[in-house]
C-alpha positions as CSV (number, residue, x, y, z in Angstrom):
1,X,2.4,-34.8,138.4
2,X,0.0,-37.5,136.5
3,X,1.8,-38.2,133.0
4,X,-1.0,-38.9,130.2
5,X,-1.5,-42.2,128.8
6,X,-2.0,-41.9,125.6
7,X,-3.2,-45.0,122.8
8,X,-2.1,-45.1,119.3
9,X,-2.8,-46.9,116.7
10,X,-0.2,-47.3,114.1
11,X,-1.0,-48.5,110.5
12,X,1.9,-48.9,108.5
13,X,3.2,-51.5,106.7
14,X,7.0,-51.2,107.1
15,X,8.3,-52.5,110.3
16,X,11.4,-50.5,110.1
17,X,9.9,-46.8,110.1
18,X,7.1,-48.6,112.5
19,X,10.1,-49.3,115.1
20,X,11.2,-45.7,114.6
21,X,8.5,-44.4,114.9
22,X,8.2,-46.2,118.4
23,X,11.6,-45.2,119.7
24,X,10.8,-41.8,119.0
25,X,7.1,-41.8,121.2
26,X,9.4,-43.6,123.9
27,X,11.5,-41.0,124.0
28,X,9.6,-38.7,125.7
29,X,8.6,-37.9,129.3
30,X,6.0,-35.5,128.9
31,X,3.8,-38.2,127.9
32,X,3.2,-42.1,128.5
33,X,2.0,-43.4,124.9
34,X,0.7,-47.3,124.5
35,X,1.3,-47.9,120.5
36,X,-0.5,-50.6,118.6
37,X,0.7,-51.6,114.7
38,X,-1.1,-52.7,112.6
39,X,0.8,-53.3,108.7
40,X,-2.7,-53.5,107.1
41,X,-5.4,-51.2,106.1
42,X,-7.3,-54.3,107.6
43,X,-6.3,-54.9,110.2
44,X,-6.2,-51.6,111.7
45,X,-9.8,-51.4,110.8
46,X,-10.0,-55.0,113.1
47,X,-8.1,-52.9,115.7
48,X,-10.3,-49.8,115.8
49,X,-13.1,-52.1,116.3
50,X,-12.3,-53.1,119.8
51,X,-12.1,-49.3,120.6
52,X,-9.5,-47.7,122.8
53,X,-7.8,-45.5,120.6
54,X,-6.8,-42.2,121.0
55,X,-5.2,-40.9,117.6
56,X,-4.0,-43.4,114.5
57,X,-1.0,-42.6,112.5
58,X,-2.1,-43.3,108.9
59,X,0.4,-44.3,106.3
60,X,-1.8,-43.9,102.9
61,X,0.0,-46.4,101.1
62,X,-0.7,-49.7,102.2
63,X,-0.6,-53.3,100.4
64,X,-4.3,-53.4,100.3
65,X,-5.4,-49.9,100.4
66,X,-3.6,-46.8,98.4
67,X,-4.0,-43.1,98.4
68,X,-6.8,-40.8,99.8
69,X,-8.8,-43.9,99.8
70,X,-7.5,-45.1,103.0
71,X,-8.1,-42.2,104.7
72,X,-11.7,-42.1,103.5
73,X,-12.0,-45.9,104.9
74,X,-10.5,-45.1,108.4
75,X,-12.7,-41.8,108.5
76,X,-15.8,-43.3,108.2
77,X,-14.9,-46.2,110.0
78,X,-14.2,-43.9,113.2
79,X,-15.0,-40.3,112.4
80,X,-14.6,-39.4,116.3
81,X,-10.9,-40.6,116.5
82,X,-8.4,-37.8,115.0
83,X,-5.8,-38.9,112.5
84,X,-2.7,-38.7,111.5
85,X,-1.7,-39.0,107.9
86,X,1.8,-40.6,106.8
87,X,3.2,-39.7,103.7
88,X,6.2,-39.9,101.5
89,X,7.4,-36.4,100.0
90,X,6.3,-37.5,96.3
91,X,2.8,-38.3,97.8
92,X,2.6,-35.0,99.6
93,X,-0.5,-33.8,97.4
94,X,-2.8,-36.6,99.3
95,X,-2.1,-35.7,102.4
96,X,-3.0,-32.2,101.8
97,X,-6.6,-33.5,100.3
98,X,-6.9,-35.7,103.7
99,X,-6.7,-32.7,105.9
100,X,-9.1,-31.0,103.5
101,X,-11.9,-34.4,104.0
102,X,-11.0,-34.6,107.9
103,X,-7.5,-35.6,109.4
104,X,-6.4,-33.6,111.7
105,X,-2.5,-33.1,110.5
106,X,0.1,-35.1,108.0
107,X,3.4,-35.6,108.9
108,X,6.3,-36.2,105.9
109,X,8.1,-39.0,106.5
110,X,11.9,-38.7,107.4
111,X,11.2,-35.2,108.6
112,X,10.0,-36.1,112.0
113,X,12.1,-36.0,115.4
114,X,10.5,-37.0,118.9
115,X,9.9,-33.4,119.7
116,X,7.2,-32.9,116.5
117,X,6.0,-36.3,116.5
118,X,4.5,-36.1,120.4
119,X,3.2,-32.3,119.6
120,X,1.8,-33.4,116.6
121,X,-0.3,-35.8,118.6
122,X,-1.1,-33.6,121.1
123,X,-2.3,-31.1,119.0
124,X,-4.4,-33.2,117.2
125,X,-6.2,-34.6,119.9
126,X,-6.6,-31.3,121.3
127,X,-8.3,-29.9,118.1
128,X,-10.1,-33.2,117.7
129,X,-11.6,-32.6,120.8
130,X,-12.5,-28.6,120.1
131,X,-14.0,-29.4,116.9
132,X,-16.2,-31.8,118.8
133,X,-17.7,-29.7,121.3
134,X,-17.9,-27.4,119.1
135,X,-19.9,-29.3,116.7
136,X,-22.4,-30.6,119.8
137,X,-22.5,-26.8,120.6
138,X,-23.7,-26.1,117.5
139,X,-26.3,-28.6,117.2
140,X,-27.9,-28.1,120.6
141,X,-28.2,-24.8,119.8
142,X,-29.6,-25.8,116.3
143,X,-32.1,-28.2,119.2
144,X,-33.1,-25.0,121.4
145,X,-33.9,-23.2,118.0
146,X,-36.7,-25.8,116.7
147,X,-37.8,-27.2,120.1
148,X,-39.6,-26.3,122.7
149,X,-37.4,-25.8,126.1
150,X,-40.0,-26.9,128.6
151,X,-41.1,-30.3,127.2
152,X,-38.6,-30.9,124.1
153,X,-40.9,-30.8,121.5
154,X,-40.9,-29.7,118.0
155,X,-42.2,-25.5,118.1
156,X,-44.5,-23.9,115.6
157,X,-41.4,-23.5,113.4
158,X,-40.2,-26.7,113.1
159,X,-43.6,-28.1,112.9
160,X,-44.7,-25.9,110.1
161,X,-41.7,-27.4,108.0
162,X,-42.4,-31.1,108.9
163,X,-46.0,-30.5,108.0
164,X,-45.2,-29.0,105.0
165,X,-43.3,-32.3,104.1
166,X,-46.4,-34.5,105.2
167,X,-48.5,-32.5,103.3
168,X,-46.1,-32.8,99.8
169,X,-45.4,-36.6,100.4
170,X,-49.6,-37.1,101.0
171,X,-50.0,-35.2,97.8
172,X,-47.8,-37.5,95.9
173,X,-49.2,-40.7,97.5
174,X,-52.7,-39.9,97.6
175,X,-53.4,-39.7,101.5
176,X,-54.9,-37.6,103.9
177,X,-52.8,-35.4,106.8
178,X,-54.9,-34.4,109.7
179,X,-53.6,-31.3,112.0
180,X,-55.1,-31.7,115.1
181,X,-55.0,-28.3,117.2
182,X,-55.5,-29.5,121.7
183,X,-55.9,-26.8,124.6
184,X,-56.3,-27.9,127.6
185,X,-59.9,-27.3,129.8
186,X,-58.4,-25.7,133.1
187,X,-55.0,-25.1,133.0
188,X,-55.1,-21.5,133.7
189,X,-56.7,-22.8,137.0
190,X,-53.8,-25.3,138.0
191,X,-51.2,-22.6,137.5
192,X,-53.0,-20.1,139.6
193,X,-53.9,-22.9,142.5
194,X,-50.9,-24.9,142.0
195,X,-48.1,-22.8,140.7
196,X,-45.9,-22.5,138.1
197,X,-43.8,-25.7,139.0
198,X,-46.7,-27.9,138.9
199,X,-48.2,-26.2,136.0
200,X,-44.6,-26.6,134.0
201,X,-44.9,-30.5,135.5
202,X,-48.5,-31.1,134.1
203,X,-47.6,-29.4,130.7
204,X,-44.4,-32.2,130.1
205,X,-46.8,-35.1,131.6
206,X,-49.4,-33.8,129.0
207,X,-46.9,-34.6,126.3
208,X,-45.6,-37.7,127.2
209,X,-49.4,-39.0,127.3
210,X,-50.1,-37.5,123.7
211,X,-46.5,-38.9,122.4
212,X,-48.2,-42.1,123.5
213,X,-51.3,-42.0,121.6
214,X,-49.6,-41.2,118.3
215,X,-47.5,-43.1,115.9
216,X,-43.8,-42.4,115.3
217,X,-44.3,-41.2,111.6
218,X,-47.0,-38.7,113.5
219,X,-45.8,-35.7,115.7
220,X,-46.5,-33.5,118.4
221,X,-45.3,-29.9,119.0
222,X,-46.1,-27.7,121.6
223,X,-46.8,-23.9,120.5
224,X,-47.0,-22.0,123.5
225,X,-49.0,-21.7,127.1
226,X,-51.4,-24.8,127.1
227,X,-51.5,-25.3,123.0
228,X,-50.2,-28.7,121.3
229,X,-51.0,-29.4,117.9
230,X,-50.5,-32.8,116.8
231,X,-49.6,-34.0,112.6
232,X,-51.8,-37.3,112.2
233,X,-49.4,-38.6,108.6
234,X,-50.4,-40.9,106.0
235,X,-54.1,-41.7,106.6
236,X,-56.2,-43.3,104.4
237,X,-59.7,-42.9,106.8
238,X,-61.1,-40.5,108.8
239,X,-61.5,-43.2,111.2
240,X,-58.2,-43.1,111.8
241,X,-58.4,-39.8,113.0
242,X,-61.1,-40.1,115.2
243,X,-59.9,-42.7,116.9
244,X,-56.6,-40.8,117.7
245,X,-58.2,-37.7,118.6
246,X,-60.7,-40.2,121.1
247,X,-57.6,-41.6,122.5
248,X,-56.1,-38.3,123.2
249,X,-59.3,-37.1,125.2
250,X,-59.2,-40.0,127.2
251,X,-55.6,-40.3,128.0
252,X,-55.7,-36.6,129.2
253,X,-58.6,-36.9,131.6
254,X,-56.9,-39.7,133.4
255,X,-55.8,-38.2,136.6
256,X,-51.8,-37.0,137.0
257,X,-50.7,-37.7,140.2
258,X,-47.9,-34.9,140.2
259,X,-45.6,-33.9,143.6
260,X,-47.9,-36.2,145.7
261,X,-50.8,-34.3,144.5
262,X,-54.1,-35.3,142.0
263,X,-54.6,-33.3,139.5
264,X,-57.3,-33.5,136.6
265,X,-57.4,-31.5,133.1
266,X,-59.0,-32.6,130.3
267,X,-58.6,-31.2,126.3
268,X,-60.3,-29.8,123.4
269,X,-58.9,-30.6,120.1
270,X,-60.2,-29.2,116.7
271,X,-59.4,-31.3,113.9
272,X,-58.5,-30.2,109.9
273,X,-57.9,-32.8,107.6
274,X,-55.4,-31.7,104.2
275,X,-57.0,-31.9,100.8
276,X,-60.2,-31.8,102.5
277,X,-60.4,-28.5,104.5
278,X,-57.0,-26.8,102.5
279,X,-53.6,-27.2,101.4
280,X,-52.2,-24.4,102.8
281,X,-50.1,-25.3,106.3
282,X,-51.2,-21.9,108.3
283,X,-54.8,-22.3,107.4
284,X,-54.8,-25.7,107.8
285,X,-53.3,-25.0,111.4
286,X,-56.2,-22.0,111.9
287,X,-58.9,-24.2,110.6
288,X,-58.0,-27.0,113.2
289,X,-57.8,-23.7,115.8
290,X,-61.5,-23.2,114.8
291,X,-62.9,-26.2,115.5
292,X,-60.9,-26.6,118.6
293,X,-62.7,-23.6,119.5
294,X,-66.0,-24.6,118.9
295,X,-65.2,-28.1,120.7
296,X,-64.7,-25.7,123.9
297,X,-68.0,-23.9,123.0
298,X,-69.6,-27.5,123.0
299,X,-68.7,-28.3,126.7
300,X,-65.4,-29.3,126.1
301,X,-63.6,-32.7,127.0
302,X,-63.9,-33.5,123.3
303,X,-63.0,-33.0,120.0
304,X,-64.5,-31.4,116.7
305,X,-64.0,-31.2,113.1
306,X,-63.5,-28.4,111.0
307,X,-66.6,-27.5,108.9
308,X,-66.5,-24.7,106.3
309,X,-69.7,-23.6,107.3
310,X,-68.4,-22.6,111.0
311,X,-70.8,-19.6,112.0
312,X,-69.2,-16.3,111.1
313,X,-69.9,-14.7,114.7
314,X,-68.6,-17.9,116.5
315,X,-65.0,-16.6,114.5
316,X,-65.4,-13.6,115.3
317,X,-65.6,-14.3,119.1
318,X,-62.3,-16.6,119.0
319,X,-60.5,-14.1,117.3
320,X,-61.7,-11.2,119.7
321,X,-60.4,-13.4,122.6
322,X,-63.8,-14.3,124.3
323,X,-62.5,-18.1,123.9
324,X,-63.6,-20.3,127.0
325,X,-60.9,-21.8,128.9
């Protein structure tokens, strides 16, 4: 049977309930336990540094640090080691405050045998480590909320909000926000001649070529099928815009070369601009759906602005679902 090594870090600064505390991990066989002491707040910090700790003992009274204090130091210093606080009887009221911030357990000093001291470890390492997956379990499913599975991009939900962030820090700065709205010219085509797995291929190539043509204060989301709309943030020219939205085009004509096989799409992107066109986020996003619409209309392979003055019958027809694809 493998016995478990096991590395602590022990910060305390008196030597004599240090060597205690050592004959006591020794005496035990359920577990083989490597113990490093440091008698500083420092130099356990110095320690921790290196890495290869498992769980630190804390004594929260130290010559250079005192109280809850040095728990708060060690905590942020390595939030993803558990701890251990050491305390005196009188000073039991801290400890209980350091398991409220973080540590794991606190253990009284004098009332610890061999027996307690090696569960107490175990169990802290063990709830450490639940806490932890817990925790990433709860952010990736926090991730599969807001993003999209397929190509791990923002959704329409999580796009929505940052927009709506763009569109209050342009407000306060004096800038422009353009939403530009893509489809891609023949993708229904691919996915019928190609399949699914190609077409699922071709959507996350697609957004790697966009994610290329944009800044990193700009952002891309995919909102379903063959849609993508795109934040432009901060602009101070038109210009700019165009010459994103032209770079877009071009990228995503270039030929995808994709399981051995060539492959050629092109998009349509309609293009609203915040104050300009409106400062509310879903019209801004339906306006930019508009002129991506009329972009189609106009052969595609391009890219079109919102005007205000889009004919009445030409809306009517996009929102019947007569859109050309």
């Amino acid at each position: 049977m493998k016995v478990e090594c096991i590395r602590v870090l022990l910060i305390e600064d008196s030597y004599d309930s240090a060597q205690l505390l050592r004959e006591e991990l020794m005496d035990t066989h359920s577990h083989v336990f490597v113990l490093e002491h440091a008698d500083r707040l420092s130099k356990g910090l110095e320690i921790l540094r290196r890495g290869e700790i498992d769980v630190v003992l804390l004594d929260i009274s130290l010559p250079d640090s005192q109280g809850l204090g040095t728990f708060t130091k060690v905590y942020r210093h390595s939030p993803d080691i558990p701890i251990l606080v050491m305390t005196n009887l009188d000073d039991e009221s801290f400890a209980v405050k350091a398991v409220q911030e973080g540590a794991q357990d606190y253990l009284v000093k004098g009332r610890v045998d061999s027996n307690f001291l090696v569960r107490s470890i175990r169990y802290a390492i063990e709830r450490h480590r639940t806490l932890k997956e817990l925790k990433l379990a709860q952010l990736k499913m926090q991730h599969m909320a807001h993003h999209d599975r397929l190509t791990g991009l923002p959704n329409r939900q999580l796009f929505l909000d940052i927009l709506c962030k763009s569109v209050a820090r342009a407000s306060r700065d004096g800038n422009m926000v353009a939403v530009l709205f893509l489809d891609l010219d023949g993708f229904k085509s691919v996915n019928d001649n190609q399949g699914h797995l190609i077409g699922d291929l071709l959507l996350q190539n697609v957004a790697g070529r966009i994610k290329g043509c944009i800044r990193e204060s700009d952002l891309v989301a995919r909102v379903g099928g063959d849609e993508f709309i795109i934040i432009v943030d901060s602009i101070h020219s038109v210009r700019n815009v165009t010459r994103v939205s032209q770079k877009i085009v071009e990228e995503t004509a270039r030929v995808f070369i994709l399981e051995g096989q060539e492959l050629f799409v092109t998009a349509s992107i309609g293009i609203s601009l915040y104050p300009h066109d409106s400062s509310d986020m879903e019209t801004l996003v339906k306006n930019a759906d508009f002129a991506m619409y009329i972009a189609k209309r106009q052969g595609k392979n391009n890219f079109h602005y919102f005007l205000s003055e889009l004919n009445e019958k030409e809306r009517v027809e996009k929102e019947s679902g007569k859109r050309a694809v």
